[in-house]
N, C-alpha and C positions, 0 to 999 in steps of 0.2 A: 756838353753838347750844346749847341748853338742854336738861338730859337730859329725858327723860320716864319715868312712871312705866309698869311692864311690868306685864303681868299683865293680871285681870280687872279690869274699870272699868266703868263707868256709859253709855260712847258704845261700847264694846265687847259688852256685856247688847245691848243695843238694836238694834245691826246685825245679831247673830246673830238675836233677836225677828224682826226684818223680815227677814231669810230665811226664817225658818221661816213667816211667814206668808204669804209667795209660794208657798214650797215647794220643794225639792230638785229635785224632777222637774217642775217648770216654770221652772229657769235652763239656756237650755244651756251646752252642756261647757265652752266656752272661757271664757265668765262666770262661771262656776263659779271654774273653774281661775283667775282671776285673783284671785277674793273671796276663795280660798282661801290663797294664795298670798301675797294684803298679809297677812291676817291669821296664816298663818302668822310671817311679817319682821315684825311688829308683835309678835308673840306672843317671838319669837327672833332677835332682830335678827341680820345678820352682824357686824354691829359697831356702836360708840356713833355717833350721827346725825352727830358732830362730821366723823368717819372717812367715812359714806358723803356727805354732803350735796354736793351740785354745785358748783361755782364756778371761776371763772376762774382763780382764785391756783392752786386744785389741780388742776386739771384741765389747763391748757394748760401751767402755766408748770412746775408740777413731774410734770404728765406722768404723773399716776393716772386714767388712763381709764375704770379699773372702775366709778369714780363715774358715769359715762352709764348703766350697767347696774343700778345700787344704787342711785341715788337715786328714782327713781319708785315704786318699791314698799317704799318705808321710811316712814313717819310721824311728824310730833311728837308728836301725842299719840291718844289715844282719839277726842276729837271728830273732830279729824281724817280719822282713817281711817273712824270713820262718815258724815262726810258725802261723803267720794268714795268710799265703795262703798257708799253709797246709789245716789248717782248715775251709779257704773257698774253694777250690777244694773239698773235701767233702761233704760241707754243702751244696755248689752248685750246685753239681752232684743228689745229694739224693731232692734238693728241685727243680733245674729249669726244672726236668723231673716231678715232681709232679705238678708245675704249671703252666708250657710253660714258653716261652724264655720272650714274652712281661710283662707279668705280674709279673716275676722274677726281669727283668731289673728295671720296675717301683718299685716294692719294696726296691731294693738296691740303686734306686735314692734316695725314702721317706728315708728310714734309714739312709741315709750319712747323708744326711740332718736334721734329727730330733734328730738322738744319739747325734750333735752338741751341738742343742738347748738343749737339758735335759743336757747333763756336765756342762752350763752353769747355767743354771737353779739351781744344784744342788750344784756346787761351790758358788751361791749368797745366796743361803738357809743356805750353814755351814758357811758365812758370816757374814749373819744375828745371827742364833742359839750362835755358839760359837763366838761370837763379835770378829771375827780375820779377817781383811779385806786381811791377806797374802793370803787366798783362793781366792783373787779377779786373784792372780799372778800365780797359776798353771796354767801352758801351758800343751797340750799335742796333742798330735799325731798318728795318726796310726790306723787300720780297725776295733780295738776289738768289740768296741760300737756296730758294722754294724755285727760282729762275732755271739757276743750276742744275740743281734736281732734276728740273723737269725737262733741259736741253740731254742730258746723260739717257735720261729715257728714250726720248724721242730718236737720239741716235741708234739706241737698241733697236726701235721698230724700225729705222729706215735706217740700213746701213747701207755704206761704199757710198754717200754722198760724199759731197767733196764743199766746203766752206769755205768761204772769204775770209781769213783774217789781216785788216792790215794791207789788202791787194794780194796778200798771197795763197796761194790755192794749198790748205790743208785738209787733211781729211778729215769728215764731220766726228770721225772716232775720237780725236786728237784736240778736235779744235776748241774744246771745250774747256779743256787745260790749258789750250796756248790762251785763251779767253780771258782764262781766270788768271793768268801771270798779267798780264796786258793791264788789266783794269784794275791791278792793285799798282801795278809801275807808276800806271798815268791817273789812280786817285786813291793815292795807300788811305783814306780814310773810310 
């Protein structure tokens, strides 16, 4: 995994912009508390990305669990972390007013914790399937899995919307799929 540069940066200017331009006193707490939170481990990491990233080799087989807890709220880079907490400033806004702040929170604990477990899960499976143990060595990092999660919900509370993907009008049932094909196409890392 590649280090990344700390500090201020150009996708970090930006996310903080689009705070301020929402505004402090219209994110709630727990949105807050999370934008807060990446961009704090983005700003301070607990350790190099190499130490927190997810994976099978470290996680099951040498038995560093912490990495279920450290990798969703770590980053590779600047863009990065602005485009998932773009996207959870959003998500967050539209969902932790629909559910309250406790039951929000509690959600985004289960989903750090379980998008873990299913990468892993999922990386042992194309293991198995396509007989290539390199899937045991994909690391990775960062909020999408908890993104995901939390776009699949939001379509439950609000359905028959209709989403842009691409310029093209899908429906927000679907589009979360065509989502997740797109942005492994245009950045399979």
């Amino acid at each position: 995994m590649e280090r990344r540069q700390r500090g201020v940066s150009a996708g970090l200017l930006l996310l903080l912009y689009q705070i301020s331009q929402v505004g402090l006193q219209n994110i709630p707490s727990v949105t807050l508390g999370v934008l807060v939170l990446n961009i704090f481990l983005f700003l301070n990491p607990v350790r190099p990305l190499s130490e927190v990233c997810l994976s099978v080799n470290e996680a099951v087989h040498r038995k560093n669990w912490q990495r279920l807890l450290l990798a969703p709220f770590h980053h590779a880079d600047d863009w990065h972390l602005y485009y998932n907490m773009i996207s959870m400033l959003w998500k967050g806004i539209m969902l932790e007013r629909k559910l309250k702040s406790i039951w929000f929170a509690y959600i985004i604990a289960v989903f750090s914790l379980l998008i873990g477990v299913v990468y892993m899960v999922l990386e042992l499976l194309l293991v198995i399937i396509l007989d290539d143990p390199s899937y045991e060595m994909n690391c990775g990092v960062g909020f999408s899995g908890v993104l995901f999660a939390l776009k699949v919900l939001n379509n439950h509370y609000n359905p028959g919307r209709v989403s842009s993907v691409f310029g093209l009008p899908i429906s927000s049932k679907y589009a979360c799929w065509v989502e997740l094909v797109a942005i492994h196409l245009i950045s399979p890392g």
